[in-house]
C-alpha positions as CSV (number, residue, x, y, z in Angstrom):
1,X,13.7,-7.5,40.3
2,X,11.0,-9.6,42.0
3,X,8.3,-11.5,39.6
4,X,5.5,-8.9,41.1
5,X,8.0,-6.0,40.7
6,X,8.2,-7.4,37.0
7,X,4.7,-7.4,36.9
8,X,3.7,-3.8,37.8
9,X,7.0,-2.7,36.0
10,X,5.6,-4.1,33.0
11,X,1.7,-3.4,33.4
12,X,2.9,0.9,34.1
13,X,4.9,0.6,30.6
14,X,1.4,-0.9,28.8
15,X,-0.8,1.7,30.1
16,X,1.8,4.6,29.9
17,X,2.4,3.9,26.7
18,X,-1.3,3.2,25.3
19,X,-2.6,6.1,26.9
20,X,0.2,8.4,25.6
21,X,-0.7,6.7,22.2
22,X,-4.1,7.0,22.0
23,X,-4.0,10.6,23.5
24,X,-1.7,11.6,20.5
25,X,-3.8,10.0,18.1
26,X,-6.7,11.8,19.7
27,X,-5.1,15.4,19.2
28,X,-3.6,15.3,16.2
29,X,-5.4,12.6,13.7
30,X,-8.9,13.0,14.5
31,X,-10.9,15.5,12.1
32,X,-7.5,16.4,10.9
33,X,-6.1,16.1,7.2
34,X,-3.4,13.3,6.3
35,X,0.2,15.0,7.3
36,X,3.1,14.3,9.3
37,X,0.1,13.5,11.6
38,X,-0.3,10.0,10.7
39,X,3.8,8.9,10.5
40,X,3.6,10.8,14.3
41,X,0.9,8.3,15.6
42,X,2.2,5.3,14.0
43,X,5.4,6.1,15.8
44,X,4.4,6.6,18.8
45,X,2.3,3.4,18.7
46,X,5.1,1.4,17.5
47,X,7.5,2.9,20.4
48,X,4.7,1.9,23.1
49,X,4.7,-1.9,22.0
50,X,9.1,-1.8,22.0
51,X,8.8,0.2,25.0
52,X,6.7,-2.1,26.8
53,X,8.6,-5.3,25.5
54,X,11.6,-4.2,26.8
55,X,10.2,-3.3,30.2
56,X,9.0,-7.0,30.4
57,X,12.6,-7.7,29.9
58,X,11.9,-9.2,26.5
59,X,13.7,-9.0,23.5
60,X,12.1,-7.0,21.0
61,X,12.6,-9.7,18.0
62,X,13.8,-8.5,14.3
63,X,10.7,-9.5,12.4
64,X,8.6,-7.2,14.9
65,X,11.6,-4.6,14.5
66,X,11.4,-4.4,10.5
67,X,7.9,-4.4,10.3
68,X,7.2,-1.6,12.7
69,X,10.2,0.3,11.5
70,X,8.5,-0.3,7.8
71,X,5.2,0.6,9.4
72,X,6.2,4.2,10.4
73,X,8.6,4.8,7.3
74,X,5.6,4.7,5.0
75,X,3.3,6.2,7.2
76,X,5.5,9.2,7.2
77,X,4.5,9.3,3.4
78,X,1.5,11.5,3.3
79,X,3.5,14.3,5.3
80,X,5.6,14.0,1.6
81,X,2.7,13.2,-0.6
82,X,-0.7,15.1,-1.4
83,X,-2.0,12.2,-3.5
84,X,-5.1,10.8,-2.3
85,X,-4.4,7.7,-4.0
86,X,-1.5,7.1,-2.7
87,X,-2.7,8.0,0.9
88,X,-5.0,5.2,0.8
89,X,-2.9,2.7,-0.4
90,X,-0.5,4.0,2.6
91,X,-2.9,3.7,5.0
92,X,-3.8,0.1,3.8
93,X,-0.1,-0.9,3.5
94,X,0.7,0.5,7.5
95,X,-2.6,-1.3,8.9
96,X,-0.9,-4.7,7.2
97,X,2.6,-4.2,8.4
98,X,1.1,-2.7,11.9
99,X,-1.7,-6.5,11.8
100,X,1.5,-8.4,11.0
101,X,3.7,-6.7,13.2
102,X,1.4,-8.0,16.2
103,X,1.0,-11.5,14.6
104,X,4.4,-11.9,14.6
105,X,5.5,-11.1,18.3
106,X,7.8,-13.5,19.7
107,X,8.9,-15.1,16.5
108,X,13.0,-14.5,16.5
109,X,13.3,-15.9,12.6
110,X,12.3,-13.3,9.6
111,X,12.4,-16.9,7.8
112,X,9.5,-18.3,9.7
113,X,7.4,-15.9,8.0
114,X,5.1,-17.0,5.6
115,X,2.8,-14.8,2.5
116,X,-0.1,-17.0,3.5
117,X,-0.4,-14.9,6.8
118,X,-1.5,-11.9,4.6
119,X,-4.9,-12.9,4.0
120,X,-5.4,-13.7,8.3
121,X,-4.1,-10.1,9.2
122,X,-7.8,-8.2,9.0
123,X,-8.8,-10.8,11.7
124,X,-6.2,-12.4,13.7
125,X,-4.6,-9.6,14.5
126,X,-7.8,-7.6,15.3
127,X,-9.1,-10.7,17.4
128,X,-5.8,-10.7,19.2
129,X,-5.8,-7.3,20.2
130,X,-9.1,-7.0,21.3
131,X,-8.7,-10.0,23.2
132,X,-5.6,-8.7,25.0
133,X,-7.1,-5.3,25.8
134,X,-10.0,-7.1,27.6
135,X,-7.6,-9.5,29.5
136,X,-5.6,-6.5,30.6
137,X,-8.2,-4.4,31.3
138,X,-9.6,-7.3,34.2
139,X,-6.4,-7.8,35.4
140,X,-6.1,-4.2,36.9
141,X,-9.1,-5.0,39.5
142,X,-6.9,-7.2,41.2
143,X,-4.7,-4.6,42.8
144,X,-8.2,-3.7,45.0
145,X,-7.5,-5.6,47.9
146,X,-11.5,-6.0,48.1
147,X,-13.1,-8.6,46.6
148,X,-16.5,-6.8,45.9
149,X,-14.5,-3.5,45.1
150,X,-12.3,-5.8,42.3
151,X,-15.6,-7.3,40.5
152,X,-17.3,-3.5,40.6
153,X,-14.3,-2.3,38.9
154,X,-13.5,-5.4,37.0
155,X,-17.6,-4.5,35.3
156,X,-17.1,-1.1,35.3
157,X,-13.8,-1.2,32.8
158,X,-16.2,-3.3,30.3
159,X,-19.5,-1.4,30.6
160,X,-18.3,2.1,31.0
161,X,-17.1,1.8,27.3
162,X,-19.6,-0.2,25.9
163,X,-22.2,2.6,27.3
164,X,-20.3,5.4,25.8
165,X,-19.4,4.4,22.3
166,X,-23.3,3.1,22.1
167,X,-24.7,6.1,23.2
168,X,-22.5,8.4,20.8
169,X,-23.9,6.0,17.6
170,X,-27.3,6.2,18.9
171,X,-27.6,9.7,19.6
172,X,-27.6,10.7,15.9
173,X,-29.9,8.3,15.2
174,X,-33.2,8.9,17.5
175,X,-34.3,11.8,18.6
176,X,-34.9,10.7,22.2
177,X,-31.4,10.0,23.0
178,X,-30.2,13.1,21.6
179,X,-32.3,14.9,24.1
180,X,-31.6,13.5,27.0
181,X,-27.8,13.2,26.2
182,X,-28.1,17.0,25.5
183,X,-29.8,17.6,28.7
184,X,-27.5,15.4,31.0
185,X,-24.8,17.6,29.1
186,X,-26.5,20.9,30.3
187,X,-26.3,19.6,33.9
188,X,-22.7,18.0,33.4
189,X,-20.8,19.5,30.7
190,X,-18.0,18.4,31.9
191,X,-19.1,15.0,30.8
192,X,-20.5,15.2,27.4
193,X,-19.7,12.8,24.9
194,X,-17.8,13.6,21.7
195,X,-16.6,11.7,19.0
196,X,-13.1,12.8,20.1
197,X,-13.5,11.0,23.4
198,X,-15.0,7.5,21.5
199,X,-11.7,7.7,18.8
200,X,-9.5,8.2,22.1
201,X,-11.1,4.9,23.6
202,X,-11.0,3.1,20.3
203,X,-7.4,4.3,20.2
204,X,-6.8,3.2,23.5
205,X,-8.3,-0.6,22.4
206,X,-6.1,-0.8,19.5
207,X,-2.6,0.4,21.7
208,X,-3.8,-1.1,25.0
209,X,-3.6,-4.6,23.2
210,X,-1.0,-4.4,20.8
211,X,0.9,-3.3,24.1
212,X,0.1,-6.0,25.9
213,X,0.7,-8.3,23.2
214,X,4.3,-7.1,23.2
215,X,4.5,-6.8,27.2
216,X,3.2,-10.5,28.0
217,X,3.5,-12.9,25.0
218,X,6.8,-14.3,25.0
219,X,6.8,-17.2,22.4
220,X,5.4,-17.2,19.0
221,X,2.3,-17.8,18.1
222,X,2.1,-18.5,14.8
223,X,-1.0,-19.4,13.5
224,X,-1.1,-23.4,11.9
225,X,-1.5,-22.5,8.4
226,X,-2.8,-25.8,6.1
227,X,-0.4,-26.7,3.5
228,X,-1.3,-26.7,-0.4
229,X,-3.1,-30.2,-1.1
230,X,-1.3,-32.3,-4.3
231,X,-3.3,-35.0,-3.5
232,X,-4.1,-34.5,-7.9
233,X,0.1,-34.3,-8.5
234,X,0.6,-34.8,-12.4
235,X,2.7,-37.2,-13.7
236,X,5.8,-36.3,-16.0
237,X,3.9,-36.6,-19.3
238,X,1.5,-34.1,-18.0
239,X,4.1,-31.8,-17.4
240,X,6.2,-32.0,-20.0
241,X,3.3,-31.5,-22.4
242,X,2.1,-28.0,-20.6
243,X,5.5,-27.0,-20.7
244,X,6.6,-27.8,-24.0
245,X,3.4,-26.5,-25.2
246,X,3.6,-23.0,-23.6
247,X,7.6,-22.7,-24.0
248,X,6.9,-22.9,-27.7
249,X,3.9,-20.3,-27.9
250,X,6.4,-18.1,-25.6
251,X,9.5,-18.5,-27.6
252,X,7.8,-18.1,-30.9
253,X,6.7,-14.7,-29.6
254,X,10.1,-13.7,-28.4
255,X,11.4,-14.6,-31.7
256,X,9.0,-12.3,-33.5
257,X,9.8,-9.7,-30.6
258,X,13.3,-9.8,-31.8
259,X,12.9,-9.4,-35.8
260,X,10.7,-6.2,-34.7
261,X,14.5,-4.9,-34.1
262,X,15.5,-5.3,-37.8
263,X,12.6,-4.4,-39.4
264,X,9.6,-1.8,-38.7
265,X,6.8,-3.7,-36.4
266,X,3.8,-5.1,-37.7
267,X,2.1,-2.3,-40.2
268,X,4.5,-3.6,-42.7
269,X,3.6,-7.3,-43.1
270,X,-0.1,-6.8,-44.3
271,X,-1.7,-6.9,-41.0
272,X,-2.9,-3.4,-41.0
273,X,-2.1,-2.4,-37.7
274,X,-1.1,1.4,-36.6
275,X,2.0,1.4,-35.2
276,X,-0.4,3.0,-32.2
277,X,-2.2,0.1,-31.8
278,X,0.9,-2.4,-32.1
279,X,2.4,-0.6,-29.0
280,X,-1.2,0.4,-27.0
281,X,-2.9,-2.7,-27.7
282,X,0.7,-5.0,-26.5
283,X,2.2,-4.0,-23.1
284,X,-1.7,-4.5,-20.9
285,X,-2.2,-8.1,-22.7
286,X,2.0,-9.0,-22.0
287,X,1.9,-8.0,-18.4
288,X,-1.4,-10.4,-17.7
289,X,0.1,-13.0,-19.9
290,X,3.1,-13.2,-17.9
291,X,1.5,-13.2,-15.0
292,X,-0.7,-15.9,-15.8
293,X,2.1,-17.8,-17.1
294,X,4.2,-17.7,-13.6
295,X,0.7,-18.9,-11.7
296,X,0.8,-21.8,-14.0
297,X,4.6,-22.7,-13.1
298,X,3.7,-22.4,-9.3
299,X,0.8,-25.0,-10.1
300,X,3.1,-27.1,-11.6
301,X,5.2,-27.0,-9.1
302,X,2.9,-27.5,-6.3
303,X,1.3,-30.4,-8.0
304,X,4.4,-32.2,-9.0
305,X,5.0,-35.5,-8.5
306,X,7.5,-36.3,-5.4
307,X,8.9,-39.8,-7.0
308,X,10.4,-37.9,-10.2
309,X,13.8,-39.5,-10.9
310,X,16.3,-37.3,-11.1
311,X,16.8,-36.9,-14.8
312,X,13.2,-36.0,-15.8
313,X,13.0,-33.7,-12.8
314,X,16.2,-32.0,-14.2
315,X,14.1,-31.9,-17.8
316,X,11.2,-30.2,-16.4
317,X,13.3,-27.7,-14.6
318,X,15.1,-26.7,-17.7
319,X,12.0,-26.6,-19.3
320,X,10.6,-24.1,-16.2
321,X,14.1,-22.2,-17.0
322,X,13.1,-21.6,-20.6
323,X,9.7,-20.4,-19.8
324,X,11.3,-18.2,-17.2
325,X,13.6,-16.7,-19.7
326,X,10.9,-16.3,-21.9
327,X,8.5,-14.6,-19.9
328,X,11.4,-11.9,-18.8
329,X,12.2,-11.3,-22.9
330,X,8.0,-10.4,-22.9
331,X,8.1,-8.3,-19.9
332,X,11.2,-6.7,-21.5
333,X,9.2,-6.2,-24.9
334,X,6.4,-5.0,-22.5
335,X,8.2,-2.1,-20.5
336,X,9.8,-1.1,-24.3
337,X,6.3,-1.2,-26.2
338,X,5.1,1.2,-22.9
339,X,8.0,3.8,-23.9
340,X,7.5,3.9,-27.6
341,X,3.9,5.0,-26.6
342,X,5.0,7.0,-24.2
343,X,7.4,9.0,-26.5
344,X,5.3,9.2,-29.1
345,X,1.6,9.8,-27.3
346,X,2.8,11.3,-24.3
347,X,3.4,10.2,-19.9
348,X,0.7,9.2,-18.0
349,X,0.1,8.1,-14.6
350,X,-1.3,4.8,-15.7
351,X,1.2,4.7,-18.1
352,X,4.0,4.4,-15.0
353,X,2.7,2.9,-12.8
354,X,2.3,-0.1,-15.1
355,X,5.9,0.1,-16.1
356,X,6.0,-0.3,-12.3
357,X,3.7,-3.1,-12.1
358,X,6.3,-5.2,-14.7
359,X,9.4,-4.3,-12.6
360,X,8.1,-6.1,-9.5
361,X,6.8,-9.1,-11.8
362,X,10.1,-9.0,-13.1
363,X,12.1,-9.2,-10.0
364,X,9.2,-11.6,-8.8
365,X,10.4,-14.1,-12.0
366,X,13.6,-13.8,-10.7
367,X,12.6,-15.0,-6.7
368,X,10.6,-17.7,-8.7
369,X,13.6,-19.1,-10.1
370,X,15.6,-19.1,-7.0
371,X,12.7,-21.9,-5.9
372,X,12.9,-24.1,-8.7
373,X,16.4,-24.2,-9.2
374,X,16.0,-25.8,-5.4
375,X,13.3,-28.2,-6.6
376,X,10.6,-26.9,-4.4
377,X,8.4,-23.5,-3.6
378,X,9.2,-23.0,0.1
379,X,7.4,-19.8,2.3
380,X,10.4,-18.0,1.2
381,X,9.0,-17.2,-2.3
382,X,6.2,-15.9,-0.8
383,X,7.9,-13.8,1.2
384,X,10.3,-12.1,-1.4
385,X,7.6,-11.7,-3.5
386,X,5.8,-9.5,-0.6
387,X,9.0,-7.6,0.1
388,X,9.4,-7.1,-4.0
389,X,6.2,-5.2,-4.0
390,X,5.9,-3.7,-0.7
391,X,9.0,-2.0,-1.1
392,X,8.3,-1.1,-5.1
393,X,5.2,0.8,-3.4
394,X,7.3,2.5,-1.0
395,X,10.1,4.2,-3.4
396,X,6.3,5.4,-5.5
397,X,4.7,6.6,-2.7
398,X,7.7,8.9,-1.5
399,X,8.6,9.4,-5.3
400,X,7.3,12.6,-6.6
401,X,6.4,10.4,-9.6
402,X,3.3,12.8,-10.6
403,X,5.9,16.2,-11.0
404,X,8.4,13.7,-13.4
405,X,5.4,12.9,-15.3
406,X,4.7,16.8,-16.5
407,X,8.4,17.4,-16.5
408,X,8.7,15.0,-19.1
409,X,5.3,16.1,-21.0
410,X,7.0,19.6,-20.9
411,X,10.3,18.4,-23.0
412,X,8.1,15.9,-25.2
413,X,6.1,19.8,-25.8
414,X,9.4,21.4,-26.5
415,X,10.6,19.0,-29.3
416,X,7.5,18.1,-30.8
417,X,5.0,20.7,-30.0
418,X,1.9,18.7,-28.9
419,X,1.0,19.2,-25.1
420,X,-2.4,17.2,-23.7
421,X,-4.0,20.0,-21.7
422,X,-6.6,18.2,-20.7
423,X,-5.0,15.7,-19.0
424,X,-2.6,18.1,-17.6
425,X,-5.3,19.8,-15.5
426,X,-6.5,15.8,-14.7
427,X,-3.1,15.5,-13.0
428,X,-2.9,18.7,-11.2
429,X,-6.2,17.4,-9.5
430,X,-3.7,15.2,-7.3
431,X,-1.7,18.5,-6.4
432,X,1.9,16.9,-6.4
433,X,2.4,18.2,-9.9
434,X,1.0,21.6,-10.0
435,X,4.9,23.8,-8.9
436,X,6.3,22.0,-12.0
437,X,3.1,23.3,-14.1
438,X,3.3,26.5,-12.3
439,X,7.0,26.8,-13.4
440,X,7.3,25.5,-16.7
441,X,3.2,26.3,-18.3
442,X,5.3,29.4,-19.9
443,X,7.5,27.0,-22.6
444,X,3.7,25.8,-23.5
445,X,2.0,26.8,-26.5
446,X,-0.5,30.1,-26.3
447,X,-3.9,28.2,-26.5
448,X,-2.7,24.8,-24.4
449,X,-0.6,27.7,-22.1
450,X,-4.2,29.8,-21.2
451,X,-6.5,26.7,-20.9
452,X,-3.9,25.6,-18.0
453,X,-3.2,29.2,-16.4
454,X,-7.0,29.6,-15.9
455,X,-7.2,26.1,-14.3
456,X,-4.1,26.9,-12.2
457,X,-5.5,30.3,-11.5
458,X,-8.9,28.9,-10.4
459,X,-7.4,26.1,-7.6
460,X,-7.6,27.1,-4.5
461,X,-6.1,24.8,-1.9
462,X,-7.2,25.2,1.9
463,X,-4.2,25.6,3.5
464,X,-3.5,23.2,6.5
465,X,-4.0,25.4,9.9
466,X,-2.4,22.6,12.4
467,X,0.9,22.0,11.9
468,X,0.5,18.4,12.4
469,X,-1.5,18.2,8.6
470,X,1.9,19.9,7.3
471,X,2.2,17.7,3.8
472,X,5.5,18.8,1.9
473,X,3.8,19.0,-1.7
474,X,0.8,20.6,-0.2
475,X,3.0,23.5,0.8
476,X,4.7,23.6,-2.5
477,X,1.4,23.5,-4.0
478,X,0.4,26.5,-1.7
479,X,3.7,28.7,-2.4
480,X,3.5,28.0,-6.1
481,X,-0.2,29.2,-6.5
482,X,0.1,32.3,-4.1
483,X,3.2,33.4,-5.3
484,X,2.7,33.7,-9.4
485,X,0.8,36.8,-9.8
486,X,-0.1,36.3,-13.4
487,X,-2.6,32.9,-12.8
488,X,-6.4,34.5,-12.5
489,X,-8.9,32.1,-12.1
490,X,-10.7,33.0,-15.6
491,X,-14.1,30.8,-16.2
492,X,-13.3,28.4,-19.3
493,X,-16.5,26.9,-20.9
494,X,-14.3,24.7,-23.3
495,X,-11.2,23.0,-22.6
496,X,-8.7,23.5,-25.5
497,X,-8.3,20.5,-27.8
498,X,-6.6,17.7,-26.7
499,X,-3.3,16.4,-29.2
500,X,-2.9,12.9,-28.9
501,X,-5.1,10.2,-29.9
502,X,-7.3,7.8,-27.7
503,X,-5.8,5.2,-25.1
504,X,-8.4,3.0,-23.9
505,X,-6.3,0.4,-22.4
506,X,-4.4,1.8,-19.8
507,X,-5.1,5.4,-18.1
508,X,-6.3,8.8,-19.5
509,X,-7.9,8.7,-22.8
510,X,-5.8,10.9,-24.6
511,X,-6.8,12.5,-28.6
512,X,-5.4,13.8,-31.1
């Protein structure tokens, strides 16, 4: 194929594809609840920048595979999930992967990836994109073989926009415009401006770029990220004394930690703590004390100093080792302290997703050591660590995590007979667990049982009318509620008392 042939081969694919993008997104996100709609869009965005790639007779690189691919798996989550919560968390997490995604074109190395692109994606990428919608858009004058007719069209392709997306922000905001918008509309309603049409062209800015990105960039360009100054590196003494001085603090915790397994914890020894505060007041203070603790040995690493010999590098490695250990004994003491409470006081969503919180620090402790045991933090820590929690996110976001939470508040009611009403009906609020309350309300308790039949009885979910806001839960929601004949929506002036007693440190305050 000739280089011009290549050209207009390649120039078709952006346009085809961006249009067919943004005319998808168009139909089926705009005014439209999260569903399958979203997972649909991102799709068919992802599939126009491959698409157009490969038309260039470019190789569509694995770091732009995996993060597209990633891009659409999770975006696919609110057609699974009716947690708003988690929605916008998706929504952030796909933008990121979608930013990086375009960042990353050309680059053929998943190693050459840094963390320290994160914070650029919100505006490189957008700056990018833009930039390559404008350049494409001027480059289609130039198949007018008139001079004069090229520069019309060439200022025609910037202003025509620019005039239409102005005049749809301004005409809810003076009267004037409104008016005469409304009577141009009269004339020619065939060319009214909607909000439809100014998401299509934004749509169309986003896809035409990313496209184009994809169609004509053919090397990385990576931005030059500054290294990490150590111009201040501490010496040895410096940090062997931190070290020592933490691993001992550390380790004389753990040690406590472990006589707790011989003996009852700390009610016993005069302190006069609850064994509901030992456990509530513990895991929130661990998991931030961990944390901090792994900053600190990144510090130390960054701002150690490069003529170390090799024994007292070797010491302050162990020393790393032993705070590494240590911190993974806390987090362990951590995750057990937050299922003591949990057995005893009951599941909550906080509850979990700080048990989730401690895996990925956990795993993140591991990736940590991987570094030091090399001698130096290179971009792959970063890296993992991203991939630790971005994929952490993804199993919770598809995981019907809020339906195991009553399903294990329903046993704790069977053996024990305390059920938290109140914060059942708090949890049905994100719809994802109201089949299993549906289902199982009967092995409740009379009083806790009516207080949650009423609620149940009393939510009425719009159903989705356009098969493209189809959410799976949503449906279930829908089925449950319609088909259990027995739930009337009965005003309730009181919500029945509550049978646990107060957590203020992590989620819903639960009481006695």
């Amino acid at each position: 194929m000739q280089p011009d042939q290549k050209t207009s081969a390649s120039a078709s694919a952006i346009w085809t594809g961006a249009i067919s993008a943004a005319l998808i997104g168009a139909w089926i996100l705009f005014d439209a609840e999260p569903g399958i709609n979203w997972g649909l869009w991102v799709a068919s965005a992802s599939l126009a920048v491959v698409l157009a790639r490969r038309f260039s007779a470019l190789p569509v690189e694995k770091p732009t595979l995996i993060l597209l691919g990633w891009a659409t798996l999770l975006a696919f989550a609110p057609a699974i999930t009716a947690s708003v919560s988690i929605r916008v968390l998706v929504f952030l997490s796909v933008g990121m992967l979608l930013g990086l995604a375009v960042i990353v074109i050309g680059a053929d190395q998943w190693r050459s990836l840094s963390a320290k692109l994160l914070p650029t994606i919100p505006f490189l990428a957008t700056f990018r994109v833009l930039q390559a919608t404008l350049r494409e858009g001027a480059e289609v004058p130039r198949t007018i073989a008139s001079p004069r007719a090229r520069t019309m069209t060439r200022g025609l392709l910037i202003t025509v926009p620019v005039v239409i997306i102005l005049i749809a922000l301004l005409r809810n905001a003076d009267p004037s415009i409104a008016w005469v918008v409304d009577r141009i509309a009269e004339i020619l309603p065939q060319w009214s401006i909607s909000a439809r049409v100014v998401f299509f062209l934004f749509l169309l800015a986003l896809t035409l770029g990313a496209s184009s990105l994809g169609a004509r960039q053919r090397d990385s360009r990576l931005p030059a990220l500054p290294k990490l100054a150590t111009s201040g590196a501490l010496g040895f003494t410096e940090q062997r004394m931190v070290l020592v001085a933490v691993a001992i603090v550390l380790w004389l915790f753990v040690v406590l930690q472990i006589s707790y397994l011989f003996h009852e914890p700390p009610g016993v020894v005069g302190s006069g703590m609850t064994f509901a505060e030992y456990a509530r007041r513990g895991f929130a203070q661990l998991s931030v004390a961990v944390t901090l603790v792994g900053g600190l040995i990144l510090v130390l690493e960054a701002t150690k100093a490069p003529d170390l010999n090799p024994d007292r590098r070797r010491l302050l490695v162990r020393l790393e080792a032993a705070l590494l250990i240590a911190l993974e004994l806390m987090l362990l003491s951590a995750f057990r302290r937050v299922i003591l409470y949990e057995q005893a006081y009951g599941y909550t969503t906080m509850r979990v997703l700080a048990q989730g919180y401690m895996v990925v620090v956990a795993l993140s402790l591991v990736a940590l050591w991987l570094e030091v045991a090399k001698g130096a933090i290179t971009i792959e820590f970063g890296r993992r660590v991203s991939v630790i929690a971005l994929g952490t996110f993804t199993v919770i976001a598809f995981w019907n995590y809020e339906a195991w939470i009553a399903n294990e508040n329903f046993d704790r009611a069977a053996r024990t007979g305390k059920f938290d009403s109140a914060y059942a009906i708090e949890l049905s609020r994100d719809i994802d667990a109201i089949p299993t309350m549906v289902a199982r309300r009967n092995e409740l308790p009379a009083p806790e049982r009516i207080v949650l039949e009423n609620f149940l009885g009393c939510d009425q979910l719009r159903p989705a009318p356009r098969w493209f806001e189809y959410s799976l839960r949503r449906r279930a929601a829908e089925l449950a509620l319609k088909g259990d004949s027995a739930l009337h929506c009965v005003p309730v002036l009181r919500v029945a008392p509550a049978v646990t007693p107060p957590d203020t440190s992590l989620g819903h305050a639960t009481r006695p």
